[in-house]
LUMGU-436525 format. One record per residue (C-alpha): x, y, z; residue number from 1. Coordinates in Angstrom, 3 decimals. Example, Ala and Ser with C-alpha at 12.3 -4.5 7.8 and 13.67 -1.06 7.14 Angstrom:
2
         xx         yy         zz   num
     12.300     -4.500      7.800     1
     13.670     -1.060      7.140     2
***
This chain:
331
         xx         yy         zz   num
     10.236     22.138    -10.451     1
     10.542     19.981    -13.610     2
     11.497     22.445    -16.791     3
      9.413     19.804    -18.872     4
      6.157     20.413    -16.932     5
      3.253     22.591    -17.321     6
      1.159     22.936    -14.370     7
     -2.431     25.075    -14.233     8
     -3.106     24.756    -10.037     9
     -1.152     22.437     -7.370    10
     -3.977     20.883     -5.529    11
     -3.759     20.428     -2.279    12
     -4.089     16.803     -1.466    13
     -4.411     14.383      1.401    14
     -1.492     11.045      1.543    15
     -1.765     11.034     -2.486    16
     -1.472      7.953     -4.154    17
     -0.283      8.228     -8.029    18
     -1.666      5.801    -10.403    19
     -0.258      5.792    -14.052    20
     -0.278      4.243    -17.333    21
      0.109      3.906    -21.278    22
     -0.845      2.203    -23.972    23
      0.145     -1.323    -24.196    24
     -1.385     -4.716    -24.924    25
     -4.502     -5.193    -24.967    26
     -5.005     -1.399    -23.881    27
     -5.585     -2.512    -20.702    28
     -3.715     -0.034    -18.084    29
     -4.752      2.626    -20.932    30
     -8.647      1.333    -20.604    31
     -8.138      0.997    -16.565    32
     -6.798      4.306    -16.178    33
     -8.878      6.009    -18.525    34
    -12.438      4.557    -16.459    35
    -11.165      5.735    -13.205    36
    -10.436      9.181    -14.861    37
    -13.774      9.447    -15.902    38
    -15.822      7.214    -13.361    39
    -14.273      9.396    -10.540    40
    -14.543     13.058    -12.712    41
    -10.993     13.713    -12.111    42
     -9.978     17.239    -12.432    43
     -7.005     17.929    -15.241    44
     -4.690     19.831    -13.541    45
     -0.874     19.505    -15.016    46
      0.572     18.255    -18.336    47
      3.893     17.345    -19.877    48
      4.064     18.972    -23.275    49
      4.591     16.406    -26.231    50
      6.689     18.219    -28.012    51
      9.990     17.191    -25.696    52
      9.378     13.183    -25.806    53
      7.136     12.599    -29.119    54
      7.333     13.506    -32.830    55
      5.072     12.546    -35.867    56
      5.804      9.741    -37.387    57
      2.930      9.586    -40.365    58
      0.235     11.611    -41.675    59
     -3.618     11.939    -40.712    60
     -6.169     12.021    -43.859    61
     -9.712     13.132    -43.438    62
    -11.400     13.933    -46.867    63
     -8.174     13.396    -48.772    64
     -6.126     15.689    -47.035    65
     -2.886     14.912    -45.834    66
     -2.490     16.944    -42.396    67
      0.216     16.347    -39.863    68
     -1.320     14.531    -36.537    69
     -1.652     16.397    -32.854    70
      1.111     15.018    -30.693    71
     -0.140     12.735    -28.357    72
     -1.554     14.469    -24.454    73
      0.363     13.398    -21.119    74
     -2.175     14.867    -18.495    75
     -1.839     14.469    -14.412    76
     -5.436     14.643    -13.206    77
     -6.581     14.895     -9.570    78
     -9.069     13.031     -7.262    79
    -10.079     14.205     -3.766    80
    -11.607     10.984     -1.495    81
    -14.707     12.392      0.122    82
    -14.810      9.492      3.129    83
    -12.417     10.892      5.602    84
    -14.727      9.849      8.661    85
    -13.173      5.618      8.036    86
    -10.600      5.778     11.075    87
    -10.041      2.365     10.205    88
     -7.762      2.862      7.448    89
     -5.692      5.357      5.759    90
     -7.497      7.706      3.146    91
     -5.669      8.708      0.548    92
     -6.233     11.136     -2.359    93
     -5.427     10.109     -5.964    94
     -2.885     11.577     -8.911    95
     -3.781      9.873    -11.925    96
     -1.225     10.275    -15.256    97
     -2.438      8.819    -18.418    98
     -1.004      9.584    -21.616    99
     -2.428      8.077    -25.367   100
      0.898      6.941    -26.588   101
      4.293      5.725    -25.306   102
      6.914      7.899    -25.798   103
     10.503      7.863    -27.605   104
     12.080      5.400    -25.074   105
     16.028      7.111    -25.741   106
     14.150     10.396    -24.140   107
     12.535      7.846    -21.429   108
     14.600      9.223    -18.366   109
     13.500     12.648    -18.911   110
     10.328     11.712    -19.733   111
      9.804      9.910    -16.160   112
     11.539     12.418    -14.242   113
      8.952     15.291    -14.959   114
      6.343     12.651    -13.802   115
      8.135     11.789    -10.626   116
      8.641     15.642     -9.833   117
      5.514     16.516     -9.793   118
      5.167     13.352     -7.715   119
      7.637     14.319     -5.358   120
      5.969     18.170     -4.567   121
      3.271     16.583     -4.110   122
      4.374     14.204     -1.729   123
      3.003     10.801     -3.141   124
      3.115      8.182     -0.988   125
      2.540      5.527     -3.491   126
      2.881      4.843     -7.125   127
      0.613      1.825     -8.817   128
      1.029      0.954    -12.363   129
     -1.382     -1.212    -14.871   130
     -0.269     -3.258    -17.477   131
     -1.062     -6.774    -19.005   132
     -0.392    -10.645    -18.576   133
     -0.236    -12.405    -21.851   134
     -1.494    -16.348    -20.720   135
     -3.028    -19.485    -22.306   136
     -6.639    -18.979    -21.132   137
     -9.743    -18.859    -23.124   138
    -11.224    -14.933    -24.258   139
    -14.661    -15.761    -22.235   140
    -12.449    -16.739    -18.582   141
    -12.497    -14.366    -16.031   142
     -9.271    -12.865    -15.723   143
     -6.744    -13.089    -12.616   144
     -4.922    -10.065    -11.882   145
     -0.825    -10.419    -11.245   146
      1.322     -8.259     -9.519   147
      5.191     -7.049     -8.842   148
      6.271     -4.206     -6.441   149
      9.229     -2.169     -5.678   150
     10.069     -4.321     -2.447   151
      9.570     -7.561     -1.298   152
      7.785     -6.307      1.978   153
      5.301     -4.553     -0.374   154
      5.007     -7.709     -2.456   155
      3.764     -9.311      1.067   156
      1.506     -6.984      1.778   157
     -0.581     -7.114     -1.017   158
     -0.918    -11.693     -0.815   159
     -4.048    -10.662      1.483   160
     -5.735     -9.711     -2.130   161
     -5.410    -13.208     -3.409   162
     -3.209    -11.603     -6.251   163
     -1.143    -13.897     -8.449   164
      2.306    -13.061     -7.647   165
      4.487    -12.640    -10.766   166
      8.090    -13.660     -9.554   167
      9.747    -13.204    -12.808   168
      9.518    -11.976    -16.021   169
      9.894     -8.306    -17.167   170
      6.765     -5.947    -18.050   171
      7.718     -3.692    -21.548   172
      7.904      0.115    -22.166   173
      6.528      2.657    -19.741   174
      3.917      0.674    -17.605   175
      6.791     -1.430    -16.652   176
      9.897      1.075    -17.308   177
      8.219      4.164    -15.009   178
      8.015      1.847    -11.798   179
     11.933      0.891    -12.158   180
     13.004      4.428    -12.516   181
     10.582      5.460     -9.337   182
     12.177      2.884     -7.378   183
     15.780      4.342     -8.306   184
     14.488      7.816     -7.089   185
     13.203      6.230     -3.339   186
      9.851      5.926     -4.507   187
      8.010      2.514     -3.387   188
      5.060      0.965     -5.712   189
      3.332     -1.716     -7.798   190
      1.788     -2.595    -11.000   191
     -1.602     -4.962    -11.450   192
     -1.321     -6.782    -14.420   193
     -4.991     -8.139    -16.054   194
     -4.676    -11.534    -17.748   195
     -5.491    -11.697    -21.301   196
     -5.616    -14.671    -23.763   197
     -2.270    -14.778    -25.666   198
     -4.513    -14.879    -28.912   199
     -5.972    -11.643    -28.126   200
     -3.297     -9.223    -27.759   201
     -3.716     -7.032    -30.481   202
     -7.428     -5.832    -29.691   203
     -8.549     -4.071    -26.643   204
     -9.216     -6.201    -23.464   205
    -12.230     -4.288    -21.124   206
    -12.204     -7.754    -19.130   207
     -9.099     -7.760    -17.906   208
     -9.127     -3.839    -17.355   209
    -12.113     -4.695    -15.354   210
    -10.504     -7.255    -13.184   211
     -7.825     -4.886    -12.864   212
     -9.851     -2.264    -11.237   213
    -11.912     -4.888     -8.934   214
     -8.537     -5.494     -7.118   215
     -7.516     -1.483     -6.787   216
    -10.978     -0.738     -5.854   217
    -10.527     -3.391     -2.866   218
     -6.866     -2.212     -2.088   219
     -7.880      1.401     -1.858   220
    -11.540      0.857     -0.763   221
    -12.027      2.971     -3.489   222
    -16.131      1.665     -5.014   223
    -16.080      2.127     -8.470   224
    -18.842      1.636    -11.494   225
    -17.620     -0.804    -13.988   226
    -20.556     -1.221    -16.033   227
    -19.324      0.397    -18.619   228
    -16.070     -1.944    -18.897   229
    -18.849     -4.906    -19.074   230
    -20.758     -3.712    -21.702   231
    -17.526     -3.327    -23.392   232
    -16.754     -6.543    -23.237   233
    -19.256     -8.557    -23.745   234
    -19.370     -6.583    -27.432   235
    -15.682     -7.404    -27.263   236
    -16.257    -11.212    -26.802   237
    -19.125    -11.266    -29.043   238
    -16.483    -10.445    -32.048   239
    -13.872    -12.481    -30.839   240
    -16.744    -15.576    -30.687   241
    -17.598    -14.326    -34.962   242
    -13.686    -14.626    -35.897   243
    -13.596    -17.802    -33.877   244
    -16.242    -19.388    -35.653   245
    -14.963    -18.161    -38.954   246
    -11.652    -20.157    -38.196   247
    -13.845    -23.241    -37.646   248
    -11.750    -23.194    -33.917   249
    -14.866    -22.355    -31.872   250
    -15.929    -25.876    -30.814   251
    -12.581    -25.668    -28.820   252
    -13.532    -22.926    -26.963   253
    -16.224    -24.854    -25.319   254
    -14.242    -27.226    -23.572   255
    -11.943    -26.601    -20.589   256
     -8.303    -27.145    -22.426   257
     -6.826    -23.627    -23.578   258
     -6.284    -23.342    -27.483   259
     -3.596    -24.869    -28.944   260
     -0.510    -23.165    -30.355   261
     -1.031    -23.084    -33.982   262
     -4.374    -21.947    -33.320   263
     -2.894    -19.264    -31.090   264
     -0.620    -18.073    -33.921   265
     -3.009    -18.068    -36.701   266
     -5.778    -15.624    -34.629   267
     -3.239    -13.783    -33.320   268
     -2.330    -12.964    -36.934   269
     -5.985    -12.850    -38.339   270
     -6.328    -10.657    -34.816   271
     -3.827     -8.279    -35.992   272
     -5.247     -7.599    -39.893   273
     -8.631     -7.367    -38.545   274
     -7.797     -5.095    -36.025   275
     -5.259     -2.394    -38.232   276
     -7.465     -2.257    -41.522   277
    -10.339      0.227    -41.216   278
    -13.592     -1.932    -41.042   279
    -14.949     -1.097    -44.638   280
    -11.683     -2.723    -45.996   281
    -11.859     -5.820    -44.603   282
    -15.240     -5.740    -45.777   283
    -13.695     -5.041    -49.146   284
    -11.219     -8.056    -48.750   285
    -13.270    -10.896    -47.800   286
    -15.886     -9.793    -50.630   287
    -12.734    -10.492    -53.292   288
    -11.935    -13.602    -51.402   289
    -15.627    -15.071    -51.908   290
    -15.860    -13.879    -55.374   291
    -11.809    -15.517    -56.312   292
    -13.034    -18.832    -54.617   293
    -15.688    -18.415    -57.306   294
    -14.070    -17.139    -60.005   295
    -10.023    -17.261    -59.768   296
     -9.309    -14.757    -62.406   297
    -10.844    -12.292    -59.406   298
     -7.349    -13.137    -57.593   299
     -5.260    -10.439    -59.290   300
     -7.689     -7.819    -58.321   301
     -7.399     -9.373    -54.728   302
     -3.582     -9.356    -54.559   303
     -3.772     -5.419    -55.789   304
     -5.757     -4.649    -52.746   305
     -3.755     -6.663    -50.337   306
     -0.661     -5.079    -51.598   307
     -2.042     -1.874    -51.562   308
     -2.678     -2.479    -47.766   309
      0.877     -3.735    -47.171   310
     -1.064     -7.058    -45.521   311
     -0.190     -9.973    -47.996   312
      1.962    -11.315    -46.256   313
     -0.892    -12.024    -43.412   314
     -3.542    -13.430    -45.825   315
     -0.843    -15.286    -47.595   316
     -1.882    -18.771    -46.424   317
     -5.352    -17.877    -47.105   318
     -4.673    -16.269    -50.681   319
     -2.624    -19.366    -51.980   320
     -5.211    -21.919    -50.783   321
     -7.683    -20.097    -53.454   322
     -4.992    -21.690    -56.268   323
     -5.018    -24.919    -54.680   324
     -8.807    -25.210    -54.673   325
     -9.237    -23.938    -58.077   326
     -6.940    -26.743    -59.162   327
     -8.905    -29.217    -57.440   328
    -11.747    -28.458    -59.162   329
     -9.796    -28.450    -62.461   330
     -9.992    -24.803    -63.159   331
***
């Protein structure tokens, strides 16, 4: 066994299928992964310890404290299928690895092959992966779900899902990585990828995490509650609707042509500050924007906090067109 892993019981488990995944965009094999966990009450039952693949690399603060933060978790949890009476297809058990953070990619090889032998003793059949599928569609589209697999007879097997095939293109860090190095060791799989709007890839994505499970949940015969993932995103969507509006893009969203580039680029930047500044900033921000477009001798104070934030450079655009207002009123 693996030197890296650290393993409470070895369950004892029927054709086992392993399912993993990591954080990525949109979080949605993270969000996908971390639903099944929890809609199925999978049982923890093996970890690989942080400390090998993953080092700090900042500080927490809570109450003004600098602390150094826990190492992220890498836990294999384990899902018995009660309905062994269907003789009409195969019934297979579940491994399910999720970890919060992707680890040092040099230490990557390592990293898998503690994964793959616990895989291995356990005699996994199967390995699926999640990940995402950046594409021109609109945030309120239901999602198709791609896929690529170890072999081309695997890739055939799966057309009777109506998947989207993806033929080429390459699917970054673990979600995509793991697969490759499974299918070096003799190990056969495949990885659903959700579709999310390329404008959108910096927040979480519950849709297409959604969509993703719809299609496992009909490849395994698996039923699984996904009202959760709705709620999610319809709250998700409703924000997404607010910052469209705000960019005076909306009206586009209503008709059936995707968003155009430059539009693309400029929410995927807004995306990204409104997504990596703690709410209560923001708030702070766009309350010194309002009162500079009143008053432009605010704008120093508003550059201070910017700068303190290390964002100027995304509300740059924004921040200059305060000067060339104020001139065209004369100020």
């Amino acid at each position: 066994m693996n030197d890296y892993l650290k393993i409470e019981e070895a369950p004892k488990l029927k054709k086992p299928i392993l399912i993993v995944a990591w954080p990525g965009m949109g979080e949605v094999a993270f969000k996908a992964a971390f639903q099944l966990i929890n809609g199925l009450k999978a049982k923890e039952f093996a970890q690989v310890p942080a400390q090998e693949f993953f080092y700090p690399f900042g500080c927490s603060i809570h109450d003004g404290v600098l602390d150094i933060p826990p190492l992220p978790s890498n836990k294999f949890y384990y899902w018995v299928n009660p309905n062994k009476k269907d003789k009409t297809r195969a019934i297979n058990d579940l491994v399910i690895f999720l970890s919060n953070a992707q680890p040092d990619l040099a230490r990557a090889k390592d990293y898998s092959e503690a994964i793959l032998s616990l895989a291995k003793k356990l005699k996994v059949e199967k390995i699926i992966g999640f990940a995402a599928m950046p594409v021109p569609i609109e945030h309120a589209q239901e999602p198709g779900v791609w896929y690529g697999a170890t072999s081309m007879d695997l890739a055939n097997e799966l057309k009777k899902y109506g998947l989207k095939l993806m033929a080429d293109g390459q699917i970054s860090g673990m979600n995509g990585l793991f697969l490759a190095m499974a299918k070096a060791k003799g190990l056969k799989g495949f990885c659903l990828l959700g579709e999310i709007p390329l404008y959108t890839i910096h927040i979480e994505n519950p849709r297409a995490s959604q969509a993703v499970l719809e299609q496992l949940s009909k490849i395994l015969g698996i039923p699984l509650d996904l009202a959760g993932l709705k709620e999610e995103a319809r709250t998700i969507e409703m924000e997404i609707n607010k910052l469209l509006d705000y960019f005076k893009v909306g009206a586009q969203s209503e008709t059936s042509n995707p968003i155009g580039e430059d539009e693309i680029e400029r929410i995927k930047k807004s995306l990204g500050q409104y997504t990596r500044l703690p709410a209560s900033v923001k708030e702070k921000i766009e309350k010194l924007f309002a009162e500079a477009k009143k008053d432009i001798s605010k704008a120093q104070e508003l550059k201070k906090e910017l700068d303190y934030w290390s964002v100027y450079k995304d509300y740059e655009d924004k921040f200059l067109d305060l000067f060339k207002k104020s001139k065209e009123k004369g100020n």
